[in-house]
C-alpha positions in Angstrom: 49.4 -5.8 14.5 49.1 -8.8 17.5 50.2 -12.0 16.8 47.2 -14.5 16.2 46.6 -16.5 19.7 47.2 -20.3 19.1 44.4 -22.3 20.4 45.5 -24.9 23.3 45.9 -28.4 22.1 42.3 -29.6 24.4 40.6 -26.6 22.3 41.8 -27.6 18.8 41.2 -31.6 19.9 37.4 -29.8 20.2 37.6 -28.6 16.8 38.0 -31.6 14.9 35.2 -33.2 16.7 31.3 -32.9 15.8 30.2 -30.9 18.7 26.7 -30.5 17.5 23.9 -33.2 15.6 22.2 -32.5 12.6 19.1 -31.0 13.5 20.3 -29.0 16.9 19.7 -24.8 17.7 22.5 -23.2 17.7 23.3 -19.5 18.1 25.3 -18.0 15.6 27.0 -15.6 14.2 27.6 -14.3 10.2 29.7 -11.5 8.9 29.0 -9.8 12.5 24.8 -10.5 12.4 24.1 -12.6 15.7 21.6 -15.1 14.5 19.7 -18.6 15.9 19.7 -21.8 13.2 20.1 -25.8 12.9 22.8 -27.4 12.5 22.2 -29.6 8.8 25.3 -31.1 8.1 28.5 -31.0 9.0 31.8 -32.4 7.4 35.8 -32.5 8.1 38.1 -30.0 6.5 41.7 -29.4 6.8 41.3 -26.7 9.7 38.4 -28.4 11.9 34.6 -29.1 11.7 32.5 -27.1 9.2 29.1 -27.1 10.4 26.1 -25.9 7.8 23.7 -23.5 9.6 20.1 -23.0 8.4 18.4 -19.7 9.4 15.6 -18.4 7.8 15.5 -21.1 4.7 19.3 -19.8 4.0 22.1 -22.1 4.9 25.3 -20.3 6.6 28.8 -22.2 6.2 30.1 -22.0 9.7 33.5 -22.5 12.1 33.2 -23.0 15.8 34.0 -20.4 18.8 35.1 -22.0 21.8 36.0 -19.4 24.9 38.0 -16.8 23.0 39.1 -19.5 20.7 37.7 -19.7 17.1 38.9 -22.0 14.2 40.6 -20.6 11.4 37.2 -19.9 9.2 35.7 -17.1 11.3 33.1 -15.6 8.8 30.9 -18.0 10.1 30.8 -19.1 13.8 28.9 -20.9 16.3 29.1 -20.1 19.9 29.6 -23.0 21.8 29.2 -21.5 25.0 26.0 -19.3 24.6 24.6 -22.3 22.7 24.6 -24.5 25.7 23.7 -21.8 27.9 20.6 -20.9 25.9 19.4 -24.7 25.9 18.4 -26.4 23.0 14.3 -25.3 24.3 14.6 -22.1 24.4 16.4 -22.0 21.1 14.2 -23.7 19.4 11.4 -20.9 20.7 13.2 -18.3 19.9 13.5 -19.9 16.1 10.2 -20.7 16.2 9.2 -17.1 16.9 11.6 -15.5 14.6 13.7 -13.6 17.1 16.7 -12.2 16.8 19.5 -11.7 18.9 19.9 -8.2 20.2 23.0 -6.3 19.4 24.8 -3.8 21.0 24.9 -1.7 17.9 23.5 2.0 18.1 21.8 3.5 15.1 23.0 6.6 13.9 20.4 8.5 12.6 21.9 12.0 10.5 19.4 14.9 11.8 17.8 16.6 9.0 18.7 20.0 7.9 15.5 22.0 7.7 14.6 23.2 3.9 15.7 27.0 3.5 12.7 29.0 2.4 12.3 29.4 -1.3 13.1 32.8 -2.6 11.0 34.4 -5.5 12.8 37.7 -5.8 15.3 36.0 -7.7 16.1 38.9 -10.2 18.7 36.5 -12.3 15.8 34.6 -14.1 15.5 35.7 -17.5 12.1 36.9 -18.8 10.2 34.8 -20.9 10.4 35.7 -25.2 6.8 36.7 -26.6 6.7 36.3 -30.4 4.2 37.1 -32.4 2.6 33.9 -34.8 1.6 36.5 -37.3 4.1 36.8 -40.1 4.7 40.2 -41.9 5.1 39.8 -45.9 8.4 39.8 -47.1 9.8 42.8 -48.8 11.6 41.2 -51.9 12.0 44.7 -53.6 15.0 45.8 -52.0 18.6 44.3 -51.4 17.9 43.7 -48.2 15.3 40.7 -47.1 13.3 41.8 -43.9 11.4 39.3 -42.3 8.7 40.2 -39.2 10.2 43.5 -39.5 13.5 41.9 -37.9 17.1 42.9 -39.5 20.4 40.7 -38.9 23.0 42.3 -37.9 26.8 40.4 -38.4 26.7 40.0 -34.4 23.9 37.3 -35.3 21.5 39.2 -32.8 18.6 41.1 -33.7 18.9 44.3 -33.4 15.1 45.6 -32.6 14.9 43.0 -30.4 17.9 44.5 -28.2 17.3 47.0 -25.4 20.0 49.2 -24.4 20.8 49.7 -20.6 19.5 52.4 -19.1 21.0 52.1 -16.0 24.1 54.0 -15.6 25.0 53.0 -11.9 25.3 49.7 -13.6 27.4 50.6 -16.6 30.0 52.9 -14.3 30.4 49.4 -12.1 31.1 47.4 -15.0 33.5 50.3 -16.5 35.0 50.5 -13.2 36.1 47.0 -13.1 37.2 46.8 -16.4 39.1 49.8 -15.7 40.3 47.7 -12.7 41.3 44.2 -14.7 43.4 46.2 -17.0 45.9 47.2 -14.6 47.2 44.1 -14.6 47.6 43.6 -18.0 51.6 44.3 -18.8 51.6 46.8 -21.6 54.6 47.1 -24.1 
């Protein structure tokens, strides 16, 4: 990492003084947004002049930027340079208009993927279950209780609700990879 530049002695003498009034534009930066403001206070702290910056009815705690030179708080700095070269007028306009500085930053807008078309063949969807709301009458003559003419079997499915496969294609794939996973099962 490069060593922090010290500032030259005229520089930091510039940093201890009040450079700006209460009440002057000044063009500003915070956490990286360029901004305009006034100056509303300022007071002495151990590494220079802190200067309070009012933008926009919110007030910015601000160092100083002379040259390349800033003070050791840098979220908050005031260009001295740009500030004069602006002029207090035209910074006051531009306040007054609610402008804001223009940035070199470029917008990176994602491009959107267009939407795949929706597919209604889907043949995984399960069918809906019709039941009937009409109850048969309950056979309590027997051993057996039969209900809607339904019978439990120990599986815990109904078994005339069940259809078997009729499609053998289907049942040789399955058998064939069964056939397959048990090859690799070590038998004693």
């Amino acid at each position: 990492m490069a060593k922090k530049q010290q500032a030259p002695e005229t520089i930091e003498k510039q940093f201890n003084k009040a450079l700006f009034k209460t009440g002057e534009p000044v063009y500003f930066t915070w956490l990286g947004a360029k901004k305009y403001g006034h100056v509303t206070n300022h007071k002495q702290t151990n590494w220079g002049i802190q200067y309070t910056v009012t933008a926009n009815s919110t007030r910015y705690p601000c160092g100083i930027q002379i040259k390349e030179y800033r003070t050791q708080y840098a979220t908050g700095c005031i260009f001295f340079e740009e500030t004069r070269t602006i002029g207090a007028d035209e910074l006051n306009r531009r306040i007054a208009a609610g402008e804001q500085p223009r940035s070199n930053l470029q917008i990176y807008e994602k491009p959107t993927r267009p939407t795949p078309p929706s597919r209604n063949d889907d043949s995984n969807k399960r069918k809906p279950i019709r039941t009937s709301s009409t109850k048969n009458k309950s056979n309590t003559t027997g051993t057996k209780r039969m209900e809607n003419g339904n019978e439990s079997s120990s599986a815990g499915v109904h078994t005339n609700n069940t259809t078997k496969r009729k499609d053998s294609n289907l049942n040789s794939a399955i058998q064939r990879q069964r056939d397959f996973l048990n090859g690799f099962v070590k038998k004693d």
